[in-house]
N, C-alpha and C positions, 0 to 999 in steps of 0.2 A: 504493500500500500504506500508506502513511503518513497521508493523509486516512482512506482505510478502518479502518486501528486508530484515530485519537484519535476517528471516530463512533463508534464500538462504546465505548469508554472512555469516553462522555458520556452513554450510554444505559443504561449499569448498575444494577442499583435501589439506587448506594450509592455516592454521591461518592467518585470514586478519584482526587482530588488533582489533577485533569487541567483545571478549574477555576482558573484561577488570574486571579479577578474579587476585586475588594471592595468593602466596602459604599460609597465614596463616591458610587455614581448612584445612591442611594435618596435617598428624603426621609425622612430620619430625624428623629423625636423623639427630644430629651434623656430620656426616663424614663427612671427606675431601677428594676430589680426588685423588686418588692413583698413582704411578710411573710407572704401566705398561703400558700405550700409549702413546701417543703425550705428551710433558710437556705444561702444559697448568696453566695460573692461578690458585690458590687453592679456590674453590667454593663451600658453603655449600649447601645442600639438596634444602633448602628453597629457596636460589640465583637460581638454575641451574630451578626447579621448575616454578618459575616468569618467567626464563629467553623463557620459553618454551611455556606457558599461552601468555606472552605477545608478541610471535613476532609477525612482523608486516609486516612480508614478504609477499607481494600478490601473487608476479609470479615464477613459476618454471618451468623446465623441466626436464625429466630424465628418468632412466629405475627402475622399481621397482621389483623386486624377492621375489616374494610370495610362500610360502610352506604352505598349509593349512591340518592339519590332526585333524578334527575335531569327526570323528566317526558317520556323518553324513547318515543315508539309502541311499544307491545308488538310493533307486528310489525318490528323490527328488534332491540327485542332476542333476540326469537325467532332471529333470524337469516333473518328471511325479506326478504331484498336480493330487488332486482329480477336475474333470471337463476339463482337460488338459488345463486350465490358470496360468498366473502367481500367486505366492505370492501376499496377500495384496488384491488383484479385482481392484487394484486400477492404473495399469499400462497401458501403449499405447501398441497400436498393439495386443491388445491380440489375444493369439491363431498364431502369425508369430515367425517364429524362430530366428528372431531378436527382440524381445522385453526384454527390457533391466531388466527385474526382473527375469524371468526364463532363460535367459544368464548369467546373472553377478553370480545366486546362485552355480553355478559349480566351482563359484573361492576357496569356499568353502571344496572343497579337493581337493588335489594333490597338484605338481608344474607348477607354470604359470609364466611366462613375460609379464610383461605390460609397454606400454610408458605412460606419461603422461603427459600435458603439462597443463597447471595453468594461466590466466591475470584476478587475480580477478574474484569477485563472477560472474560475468556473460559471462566467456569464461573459459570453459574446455574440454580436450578431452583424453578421454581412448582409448589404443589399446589395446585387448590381442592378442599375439603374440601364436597360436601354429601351430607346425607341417606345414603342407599343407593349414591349414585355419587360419582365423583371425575373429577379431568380432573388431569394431570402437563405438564410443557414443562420441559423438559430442555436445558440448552447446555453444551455441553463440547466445546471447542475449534472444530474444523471440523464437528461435528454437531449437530443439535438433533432432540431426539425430541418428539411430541406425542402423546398418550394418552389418549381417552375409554375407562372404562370400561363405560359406562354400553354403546355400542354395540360395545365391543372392537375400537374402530377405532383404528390408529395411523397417523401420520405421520414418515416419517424423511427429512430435510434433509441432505447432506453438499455439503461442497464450503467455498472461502473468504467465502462471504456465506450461511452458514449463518443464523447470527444472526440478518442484516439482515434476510432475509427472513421469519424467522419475527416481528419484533417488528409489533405491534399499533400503527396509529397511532391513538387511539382518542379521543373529544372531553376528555376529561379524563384527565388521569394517576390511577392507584388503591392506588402505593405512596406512603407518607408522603415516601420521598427522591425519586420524581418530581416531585411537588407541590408542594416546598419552594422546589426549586429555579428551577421556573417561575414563582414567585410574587414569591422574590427577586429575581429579576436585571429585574424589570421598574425602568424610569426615572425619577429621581429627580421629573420632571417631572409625574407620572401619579402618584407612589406614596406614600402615608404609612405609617410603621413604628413603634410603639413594645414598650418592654419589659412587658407586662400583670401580670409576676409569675413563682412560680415552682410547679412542677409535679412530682411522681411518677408516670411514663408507664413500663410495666412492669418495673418496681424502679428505674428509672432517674433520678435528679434531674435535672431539666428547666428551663429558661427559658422562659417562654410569649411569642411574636411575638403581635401582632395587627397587621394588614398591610388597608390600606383605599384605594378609590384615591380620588385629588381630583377627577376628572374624575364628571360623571355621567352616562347613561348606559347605563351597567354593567349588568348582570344580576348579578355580584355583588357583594354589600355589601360584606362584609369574611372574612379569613381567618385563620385562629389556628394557628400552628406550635408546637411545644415540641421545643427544639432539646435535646440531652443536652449537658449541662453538663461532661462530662469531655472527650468528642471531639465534637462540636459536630453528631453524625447528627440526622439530625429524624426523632425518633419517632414524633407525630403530626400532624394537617392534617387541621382544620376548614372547609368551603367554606360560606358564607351565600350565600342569595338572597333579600333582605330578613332577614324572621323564622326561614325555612326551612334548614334543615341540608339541603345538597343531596350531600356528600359529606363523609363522616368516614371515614377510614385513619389503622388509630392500631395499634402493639406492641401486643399483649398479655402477649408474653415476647419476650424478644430478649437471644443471646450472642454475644457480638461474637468470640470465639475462631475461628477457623480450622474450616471442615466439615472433614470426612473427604473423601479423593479417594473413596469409595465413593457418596458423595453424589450424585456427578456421574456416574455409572455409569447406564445402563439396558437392558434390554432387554425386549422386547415379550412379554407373557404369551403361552401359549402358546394357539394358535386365533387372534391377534386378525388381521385383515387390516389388511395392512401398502401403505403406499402408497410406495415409492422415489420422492427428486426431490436429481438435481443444481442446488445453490443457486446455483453457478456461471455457469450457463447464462443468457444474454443479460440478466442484470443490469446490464449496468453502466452502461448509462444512467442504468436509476431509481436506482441508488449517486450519480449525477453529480449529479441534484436531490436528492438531501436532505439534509436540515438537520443540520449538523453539531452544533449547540448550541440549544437550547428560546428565545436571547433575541429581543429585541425584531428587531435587524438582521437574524439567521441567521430569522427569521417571514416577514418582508418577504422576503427574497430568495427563501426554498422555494419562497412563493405566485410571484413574478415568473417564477424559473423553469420551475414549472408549470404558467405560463399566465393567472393570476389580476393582476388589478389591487388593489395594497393602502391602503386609506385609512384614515386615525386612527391612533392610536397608543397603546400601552400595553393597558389594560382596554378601549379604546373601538375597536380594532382591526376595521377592516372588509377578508371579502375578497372578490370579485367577478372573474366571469366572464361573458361571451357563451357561452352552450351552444350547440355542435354542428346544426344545424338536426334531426339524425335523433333526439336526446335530447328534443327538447321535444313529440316523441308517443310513440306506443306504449306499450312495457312501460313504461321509464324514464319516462316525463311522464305515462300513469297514475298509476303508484306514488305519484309525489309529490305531484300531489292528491288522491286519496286520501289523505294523511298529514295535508294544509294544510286551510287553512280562504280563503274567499275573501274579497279585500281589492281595495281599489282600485288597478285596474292589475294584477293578478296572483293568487298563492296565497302562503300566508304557515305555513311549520311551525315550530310554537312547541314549546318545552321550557321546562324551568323555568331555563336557562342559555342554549343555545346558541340562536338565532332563524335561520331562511331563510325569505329572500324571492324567490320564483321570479316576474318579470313574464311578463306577457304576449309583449311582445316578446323573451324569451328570453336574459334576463340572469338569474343570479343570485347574490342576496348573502349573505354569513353572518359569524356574529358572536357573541360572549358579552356582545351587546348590545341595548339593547331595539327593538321594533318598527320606533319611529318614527326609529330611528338607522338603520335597514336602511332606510327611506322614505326618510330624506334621501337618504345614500348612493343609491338609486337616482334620485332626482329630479336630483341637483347636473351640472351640466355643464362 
């Protein structure tokens, strides 16, 4: 019980104190805040860094403005997985067009709206906002609701791994306080940090991070945070790939007061078909693998646990597996060429971030790194 609350308490979209890292494994730069925003205190890298790791803010609300231009196959984010299930096997409702793994992977390109509203680890609720339609995920306490309107399908989760199951493990995080935190707690060894200046991010006076790794590599360049200068939330998170903006999550409004317990309240319009799942039920393995914390160690271990071999470190992180003999035809080894392109020794699927390299011989690799890093990795012996 005690692992299973501090994961849930590390998965929140809003640092709830339960963090208690600081900035000494960065590689920080001395800069000082610069004169182009808000005048604010003079705060070095390492101070704004701490200030961000450790807040201790539990509850928010707000609107968040997400642009994702990842390079992702339209047919995945359609949702169209091999089997037509979500991501993972591991989610509720499968197979309903509100199940929150193969909903929330569309946030993953374009631009979306989302509300959110935060009381601590165990009440949260996302809206995405578009057009004509909406989609809602709802957690409060032992239960979580999911809701497309669009086909009036709902999903309802009870039981102690309520939560767990409904979260999305998805290639990139898409709230500002996911992404922050993945970015920071990378190793000093890998990582450069300085302060770029200062920022107005939805009323909020901000410190701008700009975060870059040393190693190269990478698929990304560098990334820009604006941490709130009062309680240290990161409001926004810029992702580069080269010149390219691959992801922007940034407030557009945000009050840090307390929701209303009404907030966390739902129930299912009336007509919509409702799908029952105890979250309870034969979890507790996949609770066993996973990752307690987004850093560099708790990476290495999830993949080891799950089977995966992990090489490099930091930005330059490779993971690798031998696939199943039955995976490398049919549906599954279909799908994936169709997706790749053909390369020496195997198929190779490119995004403007993530890369896999599927050989021939039925290894494969992946990584927020370039091609020829996924070639090493699979040639090295």
């Amino acid at each position: 019980m005690e692992r299973t609350t501090r994961r849930k308490a590390a998965r929140v979209l809003v640092p709830a104190g339960v963090v208690a890292l600081t900035a000494a494994g960065i590689g920080l730069v001395p800069a000082m805040a610069g004169e182009s925003g808000p005048k604010l205190p003079e705060l070095t890298a390492e101070q704004v860094v701490a200030k961000a790791l450790g807040s201790d803010v539990q509850a928010l609300s707000g609107t968040v403005k997400l642009k994702a231009d990842l390079g992702l196959p339209t047919q995945l984010l359609g949702g169209a997985l091999p089997g037509g299930g979500a991501p993972g096997g591991h989610g509720g409702g499968e197979g309903s067009e509100a199940a929150p793994e193969a909903k929330l992977l569309q946030l993953l390109g374009g631009e979306h709206t989302l509300r959110v509203a935060v009381d601590g680890p165990d009440r949260q609720r996302l809206g995405l906002i578009g057009g004509l339609s909406g989609y809602e995920l709802v957690h409060n306490g032992s239960e979580v609701w999911a809701w497309d309107s669009r086909s009036n399908e709902a999903v309802h989760l009870t039981g102690a791994q309520a939560a767990e199951r409904a979260k999305p493990e998805l290639p990139l995080p898409v709230t500002p306080q996911e992404a922050a935190k993945k970015f920071l707690e990378l190793g000093a060894d890998t990582t450069q940090v300085t302060v770029e200046g200062t920022a107005t991010v939805a009323g909020q006076p901000a410190y701008e991070l700009r975060v870059k790794p040393k190693q190269s590599g990478s698929t990304i360049s560098e990334v820009r945070i604006a941490v709130a200068a009062e309680n240290g939330v990161p409001l926004a998170v810029q992702v580069r790939s080269g010149s390219t903006k691959v992801l922007d999550a940034r407030f557009s409004e945000v009050s840090f007061a307390t929701p209303s317990a009404d907030t966390f309240r739902f129930t299912a319009p009336k007509g919509a078909k409702v799908t029952e799942e105890n979250a309870g039920v034969g979890q507790e393995k996949w609770l066993q693998n996973a990752p307690d914390a987004p850093d560099a160690k708790a990476v290495e271990k999830a993949g080891r646990d799950a089977g995966f071999k992990v090489t490099g470190e930091g930005w330059t992180t490779v993971l690798s597996a031998r696939l199943p003999a039955e995976a490398t035809g049919g549906e599954a080894g279909g799908f994936a060429k169709a997706l790749g392109k053909p390369v020496g020794g195997g198929s190779l699927i490119s995004t403007k971030v993530v890369n896999v390299l599927i050989t021939d011989d039925g290894r494969v690799f992946a990584g927020a790194v370039t091609p020829q890093v996924l070639q090493s990795a699979a040639g090295a012996k």
